[in-house]
C-alpha positions as a Markdown table, in Angstrom:
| # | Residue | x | y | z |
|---|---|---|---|---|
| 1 | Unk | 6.9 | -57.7 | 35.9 |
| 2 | Unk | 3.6 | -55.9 | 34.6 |
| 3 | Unk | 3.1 | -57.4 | 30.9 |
| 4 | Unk | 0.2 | -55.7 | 30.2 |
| 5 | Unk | -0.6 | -55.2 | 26.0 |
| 6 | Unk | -1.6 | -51.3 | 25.8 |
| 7 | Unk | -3.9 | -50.4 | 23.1 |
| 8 | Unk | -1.9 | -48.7 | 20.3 |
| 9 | Unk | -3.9 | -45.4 | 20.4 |
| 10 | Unk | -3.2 | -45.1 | 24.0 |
| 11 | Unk | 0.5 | -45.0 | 22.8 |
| 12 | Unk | 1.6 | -41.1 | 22.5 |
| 13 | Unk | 4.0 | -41.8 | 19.9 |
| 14 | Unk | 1.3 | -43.3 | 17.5 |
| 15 | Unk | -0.8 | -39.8 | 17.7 |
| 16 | Unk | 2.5 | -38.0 | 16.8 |
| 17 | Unk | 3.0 | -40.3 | 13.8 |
| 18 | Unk | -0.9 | -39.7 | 13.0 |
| 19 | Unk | -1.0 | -35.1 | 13.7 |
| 20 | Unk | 2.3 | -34.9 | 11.4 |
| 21 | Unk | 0.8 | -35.8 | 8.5 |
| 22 | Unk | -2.7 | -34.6 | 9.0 |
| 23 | Unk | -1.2 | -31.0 | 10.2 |
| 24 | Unk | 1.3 | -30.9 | 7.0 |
| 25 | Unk | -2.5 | -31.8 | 5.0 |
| 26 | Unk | -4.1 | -28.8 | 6.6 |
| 27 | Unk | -1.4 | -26.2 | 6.2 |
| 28 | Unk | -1.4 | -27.6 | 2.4 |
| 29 | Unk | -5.1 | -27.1 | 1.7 |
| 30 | Unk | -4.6 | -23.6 | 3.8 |
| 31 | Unk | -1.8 | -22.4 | 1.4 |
| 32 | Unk | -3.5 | -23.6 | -1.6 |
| 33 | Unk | -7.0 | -21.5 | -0.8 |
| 34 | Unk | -5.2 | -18.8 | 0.2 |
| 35 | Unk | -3.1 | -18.9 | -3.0 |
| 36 | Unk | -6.0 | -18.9 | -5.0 |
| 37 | Unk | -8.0 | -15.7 | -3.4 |
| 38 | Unk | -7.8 | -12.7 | -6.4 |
| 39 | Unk | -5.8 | -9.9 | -5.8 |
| 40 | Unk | -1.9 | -9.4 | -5.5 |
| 41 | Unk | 0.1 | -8.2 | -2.9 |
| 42 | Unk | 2.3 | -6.7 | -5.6 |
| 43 | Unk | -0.2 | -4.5 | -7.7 |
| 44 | Unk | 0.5 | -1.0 | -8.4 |
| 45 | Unk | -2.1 | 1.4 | -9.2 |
| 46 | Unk | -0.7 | 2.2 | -12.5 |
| 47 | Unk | -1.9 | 1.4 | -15.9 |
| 48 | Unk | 0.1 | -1.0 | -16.8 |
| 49 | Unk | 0.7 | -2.2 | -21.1 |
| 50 | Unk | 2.3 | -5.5 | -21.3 |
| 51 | Unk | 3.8 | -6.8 | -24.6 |
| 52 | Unk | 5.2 | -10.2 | -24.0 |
| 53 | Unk | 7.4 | -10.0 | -20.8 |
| 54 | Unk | 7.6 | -6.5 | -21.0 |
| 55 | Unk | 5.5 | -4.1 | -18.8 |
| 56 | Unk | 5.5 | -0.5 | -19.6 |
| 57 | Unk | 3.9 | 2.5 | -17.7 |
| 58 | Unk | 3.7 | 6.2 | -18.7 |
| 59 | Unk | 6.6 | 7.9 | -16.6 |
| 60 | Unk | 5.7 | 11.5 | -18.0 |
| 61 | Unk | 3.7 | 12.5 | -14.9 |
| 62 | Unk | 7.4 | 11.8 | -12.6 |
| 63 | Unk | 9.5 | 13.9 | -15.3 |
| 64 | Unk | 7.3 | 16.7 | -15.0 |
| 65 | Unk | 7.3 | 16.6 | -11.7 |
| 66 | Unk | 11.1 | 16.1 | -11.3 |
| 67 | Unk | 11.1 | 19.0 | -13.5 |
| 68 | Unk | 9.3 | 21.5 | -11.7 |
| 69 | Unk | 11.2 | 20.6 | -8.7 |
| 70 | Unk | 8.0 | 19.7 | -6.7 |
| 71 | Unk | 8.2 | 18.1 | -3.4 |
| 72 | Unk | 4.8 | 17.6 | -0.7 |
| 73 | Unk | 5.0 | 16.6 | 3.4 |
| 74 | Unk | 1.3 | 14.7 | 4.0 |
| 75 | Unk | 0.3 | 15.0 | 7.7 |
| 76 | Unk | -2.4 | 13.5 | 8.7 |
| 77 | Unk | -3.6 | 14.1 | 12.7 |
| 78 | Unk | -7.1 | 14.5 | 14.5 |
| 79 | Unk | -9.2 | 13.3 | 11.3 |
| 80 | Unk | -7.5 | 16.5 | 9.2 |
| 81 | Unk | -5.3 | 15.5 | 5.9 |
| 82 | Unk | -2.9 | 18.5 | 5.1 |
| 83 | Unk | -0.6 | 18.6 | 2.4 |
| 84 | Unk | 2.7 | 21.4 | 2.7 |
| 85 | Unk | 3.7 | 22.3 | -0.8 |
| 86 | Unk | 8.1 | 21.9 | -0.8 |
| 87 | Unk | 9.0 | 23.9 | -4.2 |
| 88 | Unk | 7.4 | 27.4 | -5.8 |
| 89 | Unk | 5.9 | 24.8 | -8.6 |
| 90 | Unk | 2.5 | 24.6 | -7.5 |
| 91 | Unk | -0.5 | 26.1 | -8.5 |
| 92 | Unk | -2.2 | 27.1 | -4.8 |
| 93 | Unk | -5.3 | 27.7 | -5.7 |
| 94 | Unk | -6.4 | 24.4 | -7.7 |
| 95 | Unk | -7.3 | 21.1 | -5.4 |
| 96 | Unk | -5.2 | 18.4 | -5.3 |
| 97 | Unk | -5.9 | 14.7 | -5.5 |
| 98 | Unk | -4.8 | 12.1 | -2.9 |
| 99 | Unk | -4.8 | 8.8 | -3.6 |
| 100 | Unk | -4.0 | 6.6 | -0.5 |
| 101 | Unk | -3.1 | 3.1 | -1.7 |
| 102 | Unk | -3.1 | 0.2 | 0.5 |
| 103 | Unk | -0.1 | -1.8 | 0.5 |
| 104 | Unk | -2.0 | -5.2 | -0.2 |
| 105 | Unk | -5.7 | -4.7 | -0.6 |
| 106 | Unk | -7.0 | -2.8 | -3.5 |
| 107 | Unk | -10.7 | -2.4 | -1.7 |
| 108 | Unk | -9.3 | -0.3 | 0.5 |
| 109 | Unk | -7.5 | 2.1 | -1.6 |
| 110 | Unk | -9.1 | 5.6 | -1.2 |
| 111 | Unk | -9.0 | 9.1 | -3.5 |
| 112 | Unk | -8.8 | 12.5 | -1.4 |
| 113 | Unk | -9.7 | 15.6 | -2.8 |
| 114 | Unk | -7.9 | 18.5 | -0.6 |
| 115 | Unk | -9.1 | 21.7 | -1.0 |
| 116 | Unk | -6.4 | 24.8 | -0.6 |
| 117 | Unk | -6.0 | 26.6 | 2.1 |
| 118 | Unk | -3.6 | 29.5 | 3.4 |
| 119 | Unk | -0.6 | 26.9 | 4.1 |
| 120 | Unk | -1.5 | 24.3 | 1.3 |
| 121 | Unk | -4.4 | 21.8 | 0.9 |
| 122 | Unk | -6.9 | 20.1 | 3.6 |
| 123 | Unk | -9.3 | 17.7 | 3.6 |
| 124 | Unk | -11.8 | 15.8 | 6.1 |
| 125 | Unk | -10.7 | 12.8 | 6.5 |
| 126 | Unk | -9.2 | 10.2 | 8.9 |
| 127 | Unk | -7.0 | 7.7 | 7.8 |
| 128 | Unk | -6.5 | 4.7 | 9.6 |
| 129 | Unk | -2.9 | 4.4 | 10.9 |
| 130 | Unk | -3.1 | 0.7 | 12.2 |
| 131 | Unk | -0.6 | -0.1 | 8.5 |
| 132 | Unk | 0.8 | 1.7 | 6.0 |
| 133 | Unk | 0.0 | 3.9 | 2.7 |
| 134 | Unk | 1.4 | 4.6 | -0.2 |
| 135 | Unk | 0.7 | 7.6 | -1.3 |
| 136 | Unk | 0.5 | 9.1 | -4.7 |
| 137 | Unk | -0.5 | 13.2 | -4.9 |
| 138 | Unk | -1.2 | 15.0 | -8.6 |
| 139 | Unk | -3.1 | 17.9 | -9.6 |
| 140 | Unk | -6.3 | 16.9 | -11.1 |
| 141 | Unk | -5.5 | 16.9 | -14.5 |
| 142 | Unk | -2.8 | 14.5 | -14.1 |
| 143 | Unk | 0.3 | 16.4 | -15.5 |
| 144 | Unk | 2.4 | 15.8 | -12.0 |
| 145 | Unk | 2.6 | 12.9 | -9.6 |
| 146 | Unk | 4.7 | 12.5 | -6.6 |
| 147 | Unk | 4.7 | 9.4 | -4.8 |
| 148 | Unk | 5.6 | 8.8 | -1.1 |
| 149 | Unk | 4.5 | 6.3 | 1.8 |
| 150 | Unk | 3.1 | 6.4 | 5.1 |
| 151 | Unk | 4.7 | 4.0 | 7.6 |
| 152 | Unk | 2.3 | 2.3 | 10.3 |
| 153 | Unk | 2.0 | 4.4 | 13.0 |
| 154 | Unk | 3.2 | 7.1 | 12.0 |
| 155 | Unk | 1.6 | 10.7 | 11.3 |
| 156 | Unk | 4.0 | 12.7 | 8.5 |
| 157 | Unk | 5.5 | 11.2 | 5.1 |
| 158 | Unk | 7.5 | 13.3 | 2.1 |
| 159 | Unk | 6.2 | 12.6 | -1.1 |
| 160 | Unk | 8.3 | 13.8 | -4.3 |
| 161 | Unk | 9.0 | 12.6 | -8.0 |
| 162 | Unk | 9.9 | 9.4 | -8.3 |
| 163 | Unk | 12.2 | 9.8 | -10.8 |
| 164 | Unk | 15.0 | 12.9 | -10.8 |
| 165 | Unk | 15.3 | 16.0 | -12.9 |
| 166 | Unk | 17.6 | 15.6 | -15.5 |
């Protein structure tokens, strides 16, 4: 019989009692740093009033929308933005204002001006389909918004009021 004594680190199971705790260390101090990085992943680009618990946001913008029955289809192909008017409520021959929101990083949000054109509005621009937008579309005074978002991928998204007529 071979009684040989084996150094303990030549032992496998002491280097899996040893890389348990030291890997459950790291993923700690990873979580924590990125805990701490500014920015939320839940932001909304919204003024937003808090009083206590309570957040409030002005909602007029979606009414009048919802009013005027005003609906939009963004497509967005070959570095061209259009946007297709849905609903007789627009006024055709003002610019419109884009805002594409990323879902998670506010550096990357971006604010479109389309011009109109004979089917609606257009602008120069190509958008980076590798995740997804929200989107929110207004005239340039701010009196309407509808809101809509852009899956990853994809090339077409309805935007309308996001709250109904009443």
């Amino acid at each position: 019989m071979n009684d040989q004594h084996r150094h303990p680190l030549r032992e496998p199971m002491v280097w899996v009692v040893i890389a348990l705790p030291l890997a459950a260390v790291i993923a700690s101090i990873w979580l924590v740093v990125l805990s701490s990085r500014g920015g939320s992943i839940d932001s909304v680009a919204d003024e937003v009033q808090r009083t206590g618990q309570i957040q409030t946001t002005d909602l007029g913008p979606d009414e009048r929308a919802a009013q005027l029955k005003l609906g939009a289809v963004l497509q967005s192909e070959e570095g061209v933005l259009r946007v297709f008017p849905v609903g007789d409520g627009f006024r055709r021959d003002e610019p419109l204002r884009l805002q594409l929101l990323h879902p998670y990083s506010e550096d990357a949000d971006q604010v479109i001006v389309l011009e109109p054109d004979k089917l609606g509005w257009h602008a120069a621009h190509a958008l980076d389909a590798g995740h997804d937008w929200n989107l929110q579309l207004g005239d340039e005074a701010g009196s309407w918004r509808l809101r809509g978002r852009l899956p990853r991928g994809q090339h077409a998204a309805h935007m309308g009021p996001a709250l109904e007529a009443k």
